[in-house]
N, C-alpha and C positions, 0 to 999 in steps of 0.2 A: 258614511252610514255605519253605525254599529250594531251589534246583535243582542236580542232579549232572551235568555234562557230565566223561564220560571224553575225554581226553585222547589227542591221536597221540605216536610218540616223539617225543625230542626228538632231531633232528637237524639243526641248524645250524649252516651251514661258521663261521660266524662267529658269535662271542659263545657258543660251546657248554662254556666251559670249566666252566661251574654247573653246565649241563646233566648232564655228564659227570660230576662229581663227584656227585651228585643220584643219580643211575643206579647210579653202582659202588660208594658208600655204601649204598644198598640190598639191591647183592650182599654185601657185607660185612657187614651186620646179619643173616645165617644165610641165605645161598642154598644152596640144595641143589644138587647135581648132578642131571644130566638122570632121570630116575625110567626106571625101567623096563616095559617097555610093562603089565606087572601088575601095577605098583602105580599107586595114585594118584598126582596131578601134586601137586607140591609149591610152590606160589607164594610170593613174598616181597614183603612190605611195606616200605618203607623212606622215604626224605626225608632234610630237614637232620638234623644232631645237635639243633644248638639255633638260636634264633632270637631276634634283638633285636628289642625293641618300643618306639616312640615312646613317649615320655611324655606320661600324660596332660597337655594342652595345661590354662590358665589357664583359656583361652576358645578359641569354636571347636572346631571337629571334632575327633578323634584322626586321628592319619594310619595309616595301614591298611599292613603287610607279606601276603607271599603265604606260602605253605608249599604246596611244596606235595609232593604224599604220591604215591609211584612204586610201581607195581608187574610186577612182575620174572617170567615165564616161561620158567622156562631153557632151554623146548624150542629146538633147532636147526633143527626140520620148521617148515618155512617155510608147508608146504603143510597137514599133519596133525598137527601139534603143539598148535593152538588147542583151547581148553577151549571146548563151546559152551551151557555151561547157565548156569543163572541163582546169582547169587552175591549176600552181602550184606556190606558195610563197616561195625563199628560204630566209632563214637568215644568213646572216656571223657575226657570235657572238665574230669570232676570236679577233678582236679590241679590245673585252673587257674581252681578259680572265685576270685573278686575278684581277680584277677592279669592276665586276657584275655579279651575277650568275642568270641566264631569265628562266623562266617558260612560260607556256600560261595559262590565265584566262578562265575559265568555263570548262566543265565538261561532255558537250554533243556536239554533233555536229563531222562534220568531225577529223579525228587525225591525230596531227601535232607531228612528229617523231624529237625530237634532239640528234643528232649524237655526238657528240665529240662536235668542234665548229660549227656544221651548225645545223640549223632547216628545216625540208622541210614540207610544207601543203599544201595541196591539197585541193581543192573544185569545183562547178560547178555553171553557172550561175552569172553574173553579171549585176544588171539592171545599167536602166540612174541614172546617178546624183553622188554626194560624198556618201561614205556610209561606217563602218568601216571594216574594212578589217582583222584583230586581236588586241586583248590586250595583250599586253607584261605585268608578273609582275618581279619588276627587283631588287632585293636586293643587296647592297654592299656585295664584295666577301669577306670572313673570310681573315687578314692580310693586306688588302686593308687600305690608310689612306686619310685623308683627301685632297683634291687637286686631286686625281688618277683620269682618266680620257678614256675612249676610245667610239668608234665608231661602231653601227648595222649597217652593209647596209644590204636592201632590193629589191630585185628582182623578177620580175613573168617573166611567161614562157607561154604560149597557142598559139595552132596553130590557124592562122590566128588571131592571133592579137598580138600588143607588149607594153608591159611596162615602162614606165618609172621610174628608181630606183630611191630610196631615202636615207638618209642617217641621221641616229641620233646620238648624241652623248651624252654619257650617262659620269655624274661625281660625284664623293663621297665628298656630303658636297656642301653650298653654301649657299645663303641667301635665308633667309622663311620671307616673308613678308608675315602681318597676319592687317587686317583691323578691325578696333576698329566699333561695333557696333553702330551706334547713337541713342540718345533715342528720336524720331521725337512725335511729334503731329501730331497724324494721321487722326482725324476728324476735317477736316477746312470747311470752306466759302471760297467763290472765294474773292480772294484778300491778303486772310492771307499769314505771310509772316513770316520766320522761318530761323534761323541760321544754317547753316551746318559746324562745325565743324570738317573736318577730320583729324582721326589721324590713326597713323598705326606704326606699329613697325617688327622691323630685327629681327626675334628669331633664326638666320640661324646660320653658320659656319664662313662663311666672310660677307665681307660689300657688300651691292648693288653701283654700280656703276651707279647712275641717278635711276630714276622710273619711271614709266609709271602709270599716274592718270587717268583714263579710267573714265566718265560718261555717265551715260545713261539713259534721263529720256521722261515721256512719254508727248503726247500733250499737259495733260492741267497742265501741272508742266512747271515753266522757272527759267532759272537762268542768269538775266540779267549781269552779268557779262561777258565779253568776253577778256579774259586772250592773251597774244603777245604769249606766249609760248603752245597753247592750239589751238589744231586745230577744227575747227568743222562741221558736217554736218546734214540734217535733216532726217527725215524719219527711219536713221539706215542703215546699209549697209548690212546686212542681216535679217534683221525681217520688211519689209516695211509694214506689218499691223498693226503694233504697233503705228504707227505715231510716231514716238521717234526724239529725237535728240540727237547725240554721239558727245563729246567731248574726246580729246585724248589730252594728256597733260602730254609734256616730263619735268619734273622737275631736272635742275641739279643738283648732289652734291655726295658726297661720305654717304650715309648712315648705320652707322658702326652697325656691331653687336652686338644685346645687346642692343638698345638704341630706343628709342620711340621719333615719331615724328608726328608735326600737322602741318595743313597750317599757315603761316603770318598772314594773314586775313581769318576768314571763309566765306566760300558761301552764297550768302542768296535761299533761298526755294521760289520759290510763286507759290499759287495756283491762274490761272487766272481764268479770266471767265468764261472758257469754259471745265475749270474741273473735273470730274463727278469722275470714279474707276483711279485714275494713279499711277504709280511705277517710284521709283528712286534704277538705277543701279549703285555703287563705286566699284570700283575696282582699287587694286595697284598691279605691276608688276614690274620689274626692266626691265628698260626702251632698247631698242633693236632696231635698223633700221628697222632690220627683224620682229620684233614683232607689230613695229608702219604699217608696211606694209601689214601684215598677218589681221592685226584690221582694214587697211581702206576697204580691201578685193575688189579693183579696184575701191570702191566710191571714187568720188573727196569730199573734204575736203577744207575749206575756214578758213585760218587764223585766227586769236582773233586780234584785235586793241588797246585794254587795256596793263592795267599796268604786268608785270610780277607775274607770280603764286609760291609763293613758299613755302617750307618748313622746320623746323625749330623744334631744339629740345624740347619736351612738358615738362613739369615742372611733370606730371604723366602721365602714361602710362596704356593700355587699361587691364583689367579683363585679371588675371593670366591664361596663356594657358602652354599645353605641349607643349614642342619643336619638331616640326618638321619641313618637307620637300612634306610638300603637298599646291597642289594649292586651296584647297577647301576652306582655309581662307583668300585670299587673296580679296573674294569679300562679302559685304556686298549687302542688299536689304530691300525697305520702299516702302510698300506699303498704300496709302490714299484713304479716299472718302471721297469726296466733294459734301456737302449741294447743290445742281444743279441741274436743268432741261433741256430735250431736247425733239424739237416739231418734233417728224418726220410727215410727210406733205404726205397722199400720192394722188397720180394723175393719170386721166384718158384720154380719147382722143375722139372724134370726128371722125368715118370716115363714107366717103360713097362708096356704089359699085353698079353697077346691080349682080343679080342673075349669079354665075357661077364666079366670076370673084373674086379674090384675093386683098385683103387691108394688107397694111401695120397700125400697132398702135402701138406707143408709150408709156407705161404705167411706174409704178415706186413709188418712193417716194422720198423728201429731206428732209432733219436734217436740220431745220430752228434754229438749237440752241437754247441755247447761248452752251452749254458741246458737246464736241466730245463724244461720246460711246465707249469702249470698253474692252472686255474680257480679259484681258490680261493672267490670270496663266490659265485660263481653257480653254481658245481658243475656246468658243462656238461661233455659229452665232450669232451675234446680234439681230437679228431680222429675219422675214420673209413675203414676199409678199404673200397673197393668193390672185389668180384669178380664177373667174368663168366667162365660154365662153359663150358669148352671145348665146340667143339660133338662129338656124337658122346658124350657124356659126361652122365651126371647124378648128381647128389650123394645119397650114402648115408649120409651121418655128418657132422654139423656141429657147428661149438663152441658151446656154449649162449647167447653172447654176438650172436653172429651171427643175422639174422632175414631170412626170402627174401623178395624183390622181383620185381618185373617187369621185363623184359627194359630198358626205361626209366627202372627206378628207381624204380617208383611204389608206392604199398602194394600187397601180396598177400593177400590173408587166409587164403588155404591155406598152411597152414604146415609141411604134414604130406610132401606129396607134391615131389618135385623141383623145383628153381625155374631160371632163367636164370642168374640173378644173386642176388648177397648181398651185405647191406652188413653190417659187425661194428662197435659205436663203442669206442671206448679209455675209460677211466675218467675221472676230471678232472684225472689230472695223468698226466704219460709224463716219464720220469726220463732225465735224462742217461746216455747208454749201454743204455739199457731200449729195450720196444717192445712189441709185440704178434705172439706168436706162434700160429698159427690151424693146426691139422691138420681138413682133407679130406681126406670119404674119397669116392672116385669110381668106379662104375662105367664099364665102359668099353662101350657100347652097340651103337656100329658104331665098328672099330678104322679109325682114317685117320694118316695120315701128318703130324704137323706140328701136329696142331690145339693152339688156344691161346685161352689166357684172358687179360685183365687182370686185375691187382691192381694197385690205385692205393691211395694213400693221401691223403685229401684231407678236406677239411674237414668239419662235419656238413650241411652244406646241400649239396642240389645246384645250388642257384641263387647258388650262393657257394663254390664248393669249394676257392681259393686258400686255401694257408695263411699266415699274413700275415709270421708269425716265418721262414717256411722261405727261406731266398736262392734254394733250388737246384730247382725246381719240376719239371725232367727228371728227377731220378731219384728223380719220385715214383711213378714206372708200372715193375712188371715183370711176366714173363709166367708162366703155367705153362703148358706145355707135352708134350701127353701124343703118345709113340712120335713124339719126332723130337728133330732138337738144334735148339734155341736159341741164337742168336747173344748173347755176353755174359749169358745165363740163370744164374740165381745155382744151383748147382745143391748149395750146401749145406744147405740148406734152412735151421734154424734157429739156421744162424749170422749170419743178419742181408745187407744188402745189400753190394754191392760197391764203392759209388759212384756206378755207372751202369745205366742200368737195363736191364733183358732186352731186346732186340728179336724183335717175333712173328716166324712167316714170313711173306713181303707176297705169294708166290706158289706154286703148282703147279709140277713140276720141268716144264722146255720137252719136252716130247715131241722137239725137232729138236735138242736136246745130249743127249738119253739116249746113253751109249755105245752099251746095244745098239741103237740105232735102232728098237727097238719105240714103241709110242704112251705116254704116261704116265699115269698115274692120271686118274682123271673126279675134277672138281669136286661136292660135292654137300652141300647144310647139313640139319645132324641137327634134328629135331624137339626143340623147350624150347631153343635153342639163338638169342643177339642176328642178326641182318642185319649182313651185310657191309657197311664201312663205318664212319664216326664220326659221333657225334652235332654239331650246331653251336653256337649262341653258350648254349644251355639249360644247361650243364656235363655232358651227358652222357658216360660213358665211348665210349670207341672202342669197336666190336664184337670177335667173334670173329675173327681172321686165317682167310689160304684154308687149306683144309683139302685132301687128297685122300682119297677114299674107295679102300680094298686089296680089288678087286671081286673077286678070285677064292677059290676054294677054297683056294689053295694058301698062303692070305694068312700065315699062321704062318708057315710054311717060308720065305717072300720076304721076312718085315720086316726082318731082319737087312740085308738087299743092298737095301731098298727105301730104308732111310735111307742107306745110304749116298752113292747116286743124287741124293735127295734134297740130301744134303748139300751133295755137290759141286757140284749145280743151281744150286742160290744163292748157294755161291760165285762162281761164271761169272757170275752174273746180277747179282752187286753189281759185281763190277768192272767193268760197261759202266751203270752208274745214274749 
C-alpha cells in the first residue's frame, strides 16, 4: 500500500512554465464552465499528454519520472466555490502492464490502495482553482524495450458532483532535450545589448520530430527580433504580474539523437530603459499542437513578420550531461540588474463635506520611471502605501487590498470598525507609467478646517521604508486634505502625482491677521485620529497636521469665508518662515 498526498497549486514565480502547461492542459482535456449554482460541480482531470520513460537499465535500478495528475475546479468563489465531501480517484494502469510499473509519491497523507491493475484513492475536499490531484512515479517495467508503449486513464467518483477523465500515455524511451546554459552578462545599463546563442542537444532514445523554442522574458528585457515562425504575446499567459512577453517558436526538422544544435542566427538581448531586476526564460520541447496549445493556455497570440528561426547543427556541443528522460533540463534561466531608477510619485486629494456627511478620495501613487519594478523570484510586494486619516474623519469604504493599523503602524485585528491609519501593498511588480490607485470613502465626523492625512509611499517594512530604486524620496508623501486648500495638493486625484509632493497645513489661521479681528478657530484632535507631530528614527509616518475645529452652529454657512481666511493665513505665515 502506498500513500496519497494532495497537492497545493502550483505556483512558482520561477520554473513555472511545466507547471502552467500541466494546469491548462487539464483545462483543455474537457473543462467545463463554471456550473450553475443547481447543478452539480463539474471537475477536470488532466496531466502530461505523454511521458518518456528510462530504459530499463542492464544493471541497477530503473530511473523513476513523475506524472503528475491535476485537477481543475473551475469555480471563481474563492470563498464558497470548494466541494467539501469525500471523493475517490481510480487508476486503470491495465494499458501499461509489462511497459511501466507506478507507485504514488509521498509518504503521508491519505492511502492510495493498488490492486493488481487498478489504483483506487480516496480523499476529501476540493477547493476552487487547478491544483494537484497525485504524483505518479513511473519506471519502465523489467523486459520492456524501447518503443513500448501504453495508456493510465483516470477517473473520480463523488456524490453530487462528476469528473471529467483523463488519459496519459506513458512510453519507454524517446528524445531528452537538454538546453545548454549561456554565459549572459548580467550587470548592464539600459541599452546594452548582448548575443543569445541557443543551443541544445537530443541525449534521448530517438529523434525529436520539430521543437518547440519557448521564450520568456520580462519587461525591461526585448528581443527585437520577430521570427514568421514564432508566435507572440505580451504580458505571459499565466504569470500577468511578471509583465513578460512569451514567444512560442515551432522550429521544423528532424533533430536526431546524439547530436547538438544552435540557432542560424543568435538572438540579440537588450536591456531597455526601463530595466531595473528582469529574467530571461529558454526553453526546448519537441514541438506538439497539443503542447503549443497547452503553452498559449487560451491567451491569443500574434504572429512574427520576420525572416524564418532556425536551427542547425553546432560545430560543439553543451557541458557533458548524464543521459536521461527528464524535463528539468530542458529549460534554462538568466537573471539581470540593470544600472536604473524609478520615481514612484505619490498623490493626494482635495475634498469637501459638511459635518455628518460622507466624501469620496482618491489617493495612490505612479511610477514616473524610466525602469518598471519588479520581484520576480521572491514575489514580494513592491512597495507599500501608508495612510493616515485625517483627524475629524473615519473611513467608511476601503479597497480590498488595503488592511487597518494602529495609529503606529502596528497590527490591528479589528478590522471591521474604523482605524487611524492603513497600509495597502502593490503587487510584485509596478510598471512603468502604472501605480496604484486607492478610492476612500470618508465620513466627515466633526467638520474642521484644513485637516489632513499622509499618503506615503514607501517600502514594505516600517523598519526599512527607503525605496532603494527611487532617487527622489520627497515626493514620496502627499496629503489628503478634507474642507481646506493644500498647498501643491494634487487635486486630480487619479491622474497620478505632480512631481512634488502636497504640503499639510503646519498651522491654525493667527487669530491677530484675521481681517475681521475676531479670535480664530480652537485647535482640537478627533478621537481614532495619529498625535500631532512625527514619528523618529523607527520610520514611522508624520502624524495628522493642525487642524481647526468650525465650533458654531452657523458652521455650514461660514465654510465657504472660513477657508478662505484660512487660506490667506498661511499665506502671510509662509512668507515670514
Amino acid at each position: 500500500m502506498t500513500r496519497f498526498i494532495p497537492r497545493t497549486a502550483l505556483h512558482r514565480a520561477a520554473g513555472s512554465l511545466a507547471a502552467a502547461g500541466l494546469l491548462a492542459a487539464a483545462s483543455l482535456a474537457g473543462a467545463a464552465a463554471p456550473a450553475q449554482a443547481a447543478d452539480p460541480p463539474v471537475f477536470t482531470l488532466g496531466g502530461p499528454a505523454e511521458t518518456g520513460l528510462h530504459p530499463y537499465p542492464e544493471s541497477g535500478r530503473p530511473k523513476a519520472s513523475q506524472v503528475g495528475i491535476g485537477l481543475d475546479n473551475p469555480s471563481d468563489d474563492a470563498e464558497n466555490g470548494g466541494f467539501d465531501g469525500d471523493f475517490t480517484l481510480t487508476f486503470d494502469l491495465g494499458g501499461v502492464a509489462g511497459v511501466a510499473d507506478v507507485t504514488f509519491a509521498g509518504e503521508s497523507g491519505p492511502d492510495c490502495e493498488i490492486t493488481g491493475t487498478k489504483a483506487v484513492c480516496e480523499d476529501r475536499g476540493i477547493r476552487p482553482g487547478p491544483q494537484t490531484a497525485a504524483d505518479l512515479l513511473v519506471t519502465a517495467a523489467d523486459g520492456s524495450e524501447i518503443g513500448d508503449t501504453g495508456t493510465i486513464t483516470v477517473t473520480g467518483q463523488a456524490d453530487g458532483a462528476t469528473f471529467t477523465p483523463f488519459t496519459t500515455r506513458l512510453t519507454v524511451g524517446g528524445p531528452d532535450l537538454v538546453m545548454e546554459r549561456l554565459p549572459f552578462k548580467t550587470e548592464l545599463t539600459p541599452g546594452d545589448k548582448q548575443q543569445a546563442p541557443i543551443t541544445f542537444a537530443n541525449r534521448g532514445t530517438r529523434d525529436a520530430d520539430g521543437v518547440l523554442l519557448t521564450l520568456r522574458y520580462s519587461r525591461g528585457l526585448d528581443i527585437p527580433q520577430r521570427y514568421s515562425n514564432c508566435e507572440y504575446t505580451e504580458d505571459g499567459p499565466d504569470l500577468p504580474d511578471f509583465a513578460s512577453t512569451t514567444a512560442l517558436c515551432s522550429v521544423e526538422g528532424a533533430f536526431e539523437a546524439g547530436e547538438t544544435y544552435t540557432l542560424a542566427t543568435p538572438l540579440t538581448l537588450e536591456a531597455t530603459t526601463r530595466a531595473y531586476d528582469d529574467t530571461f526564460l529558454y526553453r526546448i520541447q519537441e514541438d506538439s499542437a497539443a503542447l503549443r496549445a497547452a503553452q498559449r493556455a487560451g491567451v491569443p497570440f500574434e504572429r512574427g513578420t520576420g525572416g524564418v528561426l532556425r536551427a542547425v547543427p553546432a560545430k560543439k556541443g553543451p557541458a557533458a550531461r548524464s543521459t536521461d528522460l527528464t524535463p528539468g533540463d530542458n529549460q534554462q534561466e538568466a537573471d539581470f540588474r540593470t544600472e536604473n531608477t524609478a520615481d514612484f510619485v505619490a498623490y493626494g486629494d482635495q475634498v469637501a463635506g459638511a459635518e455628518g456627511s460622507t466624501v469620496k478620495a482618491d489617493i495612490g501613487f505612479r511610477n514616473e520611471g524610466p525602469a518598471w519594478i519588479g520581484h520576480l523570484r521572491s514575489g514580494e510586494d513592491v512597495a507599500t502605501v501608508d495612510f493616515t486619516v485625517p483627524q475629524g474623519a473615519s473611513v467608511t469604504a476601503k479597497p480590498e487590498r488595503c488592511r487597518a493599523v494602529t495609529a503606529d503602524g502596528a497590527y490591528r485585528e479589528d478590522q471591521k470598525s474604523p482605524a487611524p491609519r492603513y497600509v495597502c501593498d502593490t503587487s510584485m511588480s509596478v510598471r512603468d507609467g502604472a501605480g496604484l490607485d486607492l478610492p476612500f470613502e470618508l465620513r466627515i465626523d466633526q467638520a474642521m478646517v484644513g485637516a489632513s492625512g499622509e499618503v506615503t509611499v514607501r517600502g514594505i517594512s516600517l523598519r526599512n521604508p527607503k525605496l532603494p530604486f527611487d532617487p527622489k524620496p520627497a515626493n514620496n508623501t502627499a496629503y489628503l486634505i478634507l474642507n481646506g486648500e493644500g498647498e501643491g495638493a494634487d487635486s486630480g486625484g487619479t491622474d497620478g502625482g505632480s512631481g512634488e509632493p502636497s504640503t499639510p497645513p503646519t498651522s491654525a489661521p493667527d487669530p491677530e491677521e484675521s481681517p475681521s479681528g475676531t479670535p480664530g478657530p480652537s485647535a482640537s484632535t478627533a478621537s481614532g485620529g495619529s498625535s500631532a507631530g512625527t514619528t523618529g528614527a523607527s520610520g514611522g509616518l508624520a502624524a495628522t497636521g493642525s487642524i481647526a475645529l468650525i465650533a458654531s452652529g452657523a458652521a455650514a454657512a461660514a465654510l465657504a469665508a472660513g477657508l478662505v481666511l484660512f487660506t490667506a493665513a498661511r499665506r502671510r505665515a509662509a512668507r515670514h518662515r
